[in-house]
N, C-alpha and C positions, 0 to 999 in steps of 0.2 A: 504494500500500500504506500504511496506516494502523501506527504504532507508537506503544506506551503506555509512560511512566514515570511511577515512582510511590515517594513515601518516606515509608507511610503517615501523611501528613497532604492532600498534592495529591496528582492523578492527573491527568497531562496527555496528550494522545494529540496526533499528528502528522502530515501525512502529506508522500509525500517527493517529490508534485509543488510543487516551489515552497519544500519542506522548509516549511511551513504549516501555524502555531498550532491545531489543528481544536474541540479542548476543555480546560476544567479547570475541574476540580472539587473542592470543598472536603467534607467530610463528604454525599457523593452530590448535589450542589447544584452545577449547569451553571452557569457565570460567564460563559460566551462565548455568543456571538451565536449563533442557529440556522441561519446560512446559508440560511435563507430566499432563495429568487427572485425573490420577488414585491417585498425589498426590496431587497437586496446575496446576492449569493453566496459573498461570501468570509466568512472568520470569523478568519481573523489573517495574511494575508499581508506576504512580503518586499519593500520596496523596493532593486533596484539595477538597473542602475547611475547610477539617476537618480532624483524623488522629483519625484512630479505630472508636469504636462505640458509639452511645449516647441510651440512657435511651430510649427504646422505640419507638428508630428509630425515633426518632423529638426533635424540639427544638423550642422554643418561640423566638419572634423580635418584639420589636412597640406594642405589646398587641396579635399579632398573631402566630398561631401554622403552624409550617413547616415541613415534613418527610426530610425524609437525609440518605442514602443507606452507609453502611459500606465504609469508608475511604472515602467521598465524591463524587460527579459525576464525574470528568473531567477524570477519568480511562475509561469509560464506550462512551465518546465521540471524535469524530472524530475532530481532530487537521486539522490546515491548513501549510505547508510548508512557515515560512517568505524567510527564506534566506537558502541555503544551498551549500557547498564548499567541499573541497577536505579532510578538516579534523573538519569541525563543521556547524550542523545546529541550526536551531531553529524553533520550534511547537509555532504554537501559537493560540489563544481559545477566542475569546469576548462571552460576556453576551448576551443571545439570549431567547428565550420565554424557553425552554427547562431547562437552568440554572433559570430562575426568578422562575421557580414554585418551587425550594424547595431552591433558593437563592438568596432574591428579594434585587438585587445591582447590579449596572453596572461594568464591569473590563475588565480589559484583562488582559490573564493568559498565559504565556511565559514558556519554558522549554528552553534552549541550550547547548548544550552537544558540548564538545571541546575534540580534540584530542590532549595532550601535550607530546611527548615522550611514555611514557609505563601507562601513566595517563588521564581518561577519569575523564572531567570535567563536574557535572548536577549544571547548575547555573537555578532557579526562579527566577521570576520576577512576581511580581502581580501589577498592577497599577487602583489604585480604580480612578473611573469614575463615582460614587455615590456625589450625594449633602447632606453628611455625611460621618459619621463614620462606616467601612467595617471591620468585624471580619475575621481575616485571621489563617488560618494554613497551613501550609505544609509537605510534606514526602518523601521520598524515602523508595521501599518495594523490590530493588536487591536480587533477590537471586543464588548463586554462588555454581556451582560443589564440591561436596564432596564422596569421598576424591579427592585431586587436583591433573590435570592430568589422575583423572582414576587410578592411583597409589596407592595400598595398599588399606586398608579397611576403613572404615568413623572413624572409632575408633583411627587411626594413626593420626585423624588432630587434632586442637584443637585452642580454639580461645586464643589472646596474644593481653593485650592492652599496647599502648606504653609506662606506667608508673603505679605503683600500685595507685588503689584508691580505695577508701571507697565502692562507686557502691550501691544507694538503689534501692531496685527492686518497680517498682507500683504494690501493693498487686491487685488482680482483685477475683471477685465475680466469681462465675462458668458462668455466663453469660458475663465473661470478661468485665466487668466493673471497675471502680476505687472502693475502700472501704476506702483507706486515712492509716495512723499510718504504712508507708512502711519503710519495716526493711531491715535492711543489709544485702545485695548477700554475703554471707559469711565473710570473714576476712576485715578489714577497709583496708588491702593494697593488694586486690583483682588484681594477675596480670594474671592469667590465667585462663581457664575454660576448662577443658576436655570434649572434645565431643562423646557424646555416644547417642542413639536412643532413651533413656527412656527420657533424659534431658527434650527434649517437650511433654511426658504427660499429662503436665498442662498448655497447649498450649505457649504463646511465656513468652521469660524472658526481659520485659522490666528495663532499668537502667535510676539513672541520675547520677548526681556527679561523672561521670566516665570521664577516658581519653579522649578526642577528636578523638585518632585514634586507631581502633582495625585493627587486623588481622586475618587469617584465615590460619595458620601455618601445617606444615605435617613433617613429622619425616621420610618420604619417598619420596618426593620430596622437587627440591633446590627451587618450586617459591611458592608463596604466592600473596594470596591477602588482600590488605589492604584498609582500608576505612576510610575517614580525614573527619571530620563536627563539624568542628568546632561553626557552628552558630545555631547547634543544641541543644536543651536541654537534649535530649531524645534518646536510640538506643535501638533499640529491635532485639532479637534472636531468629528462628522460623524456625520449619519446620513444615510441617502437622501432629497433633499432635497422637500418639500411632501406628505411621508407621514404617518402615526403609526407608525412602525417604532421597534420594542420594543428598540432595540438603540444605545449611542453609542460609536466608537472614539475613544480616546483616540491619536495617531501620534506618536511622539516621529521626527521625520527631521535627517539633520545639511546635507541639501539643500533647495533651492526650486523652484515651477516656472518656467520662461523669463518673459520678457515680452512684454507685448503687442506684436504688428509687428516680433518682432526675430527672426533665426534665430540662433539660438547659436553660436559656436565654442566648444568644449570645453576649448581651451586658456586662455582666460578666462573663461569662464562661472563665474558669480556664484554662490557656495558651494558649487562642486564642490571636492574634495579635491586637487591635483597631487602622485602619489605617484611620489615618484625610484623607478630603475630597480631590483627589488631592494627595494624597502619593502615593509614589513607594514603596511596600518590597521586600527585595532580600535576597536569602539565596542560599550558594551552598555547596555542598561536593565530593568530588574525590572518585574513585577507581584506585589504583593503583595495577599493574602487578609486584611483585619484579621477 
């Protein structure tokens, strides 16, 4: 089922498999991907409770082995409406036989999306309900029209983060894995990246040590969109990769994928969250319309 908020300036719609970004729009002007098949089908999906891929599609807990589907399950399931109003709802998910088989913890997993002026809000909330310690990650996988507007060619836009930084990319194996020794996206005061089709034929360009807020700029139109995440470590660049597909997501994730030849244990795997028994995590980040 499909659900619309609106605070006549955005109108954002939803739907509550996966509780999933599906549009927004500024003055009747689509921002979001078309979900297209032919290049990706999603158009703004959740990561949890993992972010990319692990080593063989599983990972060890407690002495046991678990599978785990690309960017975790709660994409793949049916949300329940908590609250919902005139400019913000909230999706929300408990632990049920479905999640224990490939994520044995108790939780509940929250999305709320707010409508502030020309600024949508995607605040998490994960609240562990385990008699222990719960490994957590999360993500956002938006992806946004290019070129913006429909204006001009894809090659007229180009991404602009809000201050130079260093920017290192996580090197990935061909099976897009971690490999570790990740060298620097170009110049140490990295403020721009030219967008062109070839960019993702070696699928996406993850960063860290970068600004908190990128954008997604046109040389042919006056609006832009920008994306603030600040409690992220992590943002990735992507479109489906060796296409011309009209479309780049911007991901702010606070996780990574495994590495290469390694199967993870959860209990230290590398930028998962360890939430004590009894903790809440929260993490949010904005899309803004300029």
């Amino acid at each position: 089922m499909t659900y619309t908020i609106s605070n006549g300036i955005l109108t954002a719609s939803f739907s509550d498999l996966g509780g999933e970004l599906r549009s927004l729009q500024r003055d009747g002007v689509e921002y979001m991907h078309d979900g297209n098949p032919k290049y990706w089908k999603g158009i703004g999906p959740i990561m949890f409770p993992i972010c990319g891929r692990l080593f063989g599609s599983k990972y060890t807990y407690g002495g046991k082995e678990y599978e785990m589907i690309l960017h975790g399950f709660i994409r793949q399931q049916q949300m329940t409406v908590e609250s919902v109003g005139d400019s913000e709802i909230t999706f929300r998910y408990d632990s049920c036989d479905v999640s224990r088989a490939q994520y044995p913890f108790e939780f509940t997993f929250k999305v709320t999306y707010t409508l502030l002026e020309n600024t949508l809000v995607t605040a998490f909330t994960v609240e562990n309900r385990t008699d222990g310690v719960m490994p957590v990650a999360v993500g956002g996988h938006p992806g946004f029209r290019v070129p913006i507007e429909g204006k001009g060619e894809f090659t007229d836009c180009y991404i602009e983060f809000s201050e130079p930084c260093p920017a290192r990319r996580l090197r990935f194996s061909p099976s897009y894995l971690r490999l570790g020794n990740d060298p620097l996206y170009g110049k140490e005061d990295l403020k721009t990246i030219e967008l062109h089709h070839g960019l993702f034929d070696d699928d996406a360009i993850f960063l860290y040590d970068t600004a908190k807020s990128i954008a997604i700029r046109s040389r042919v139109s006056d609006r832009a969109v920008r994306v603030d995440f600040d409690r992220f470590k992590y943002v990735g660049l992507w479109h489906a990769p060796k296409t011309d597909a009209n479309y780049v997501c911007i991901e702010p994730w606070t996780g990574s994928p495994g590495y290469e030849g390694k199967v993870d244990d959860f209990a230290t795997k590398e930028d998962m969250t360890q939430l004590e028994a009894g903790g809440v995590f929260s993490s949010a980040y904005s899309i803004t319309i300029e």
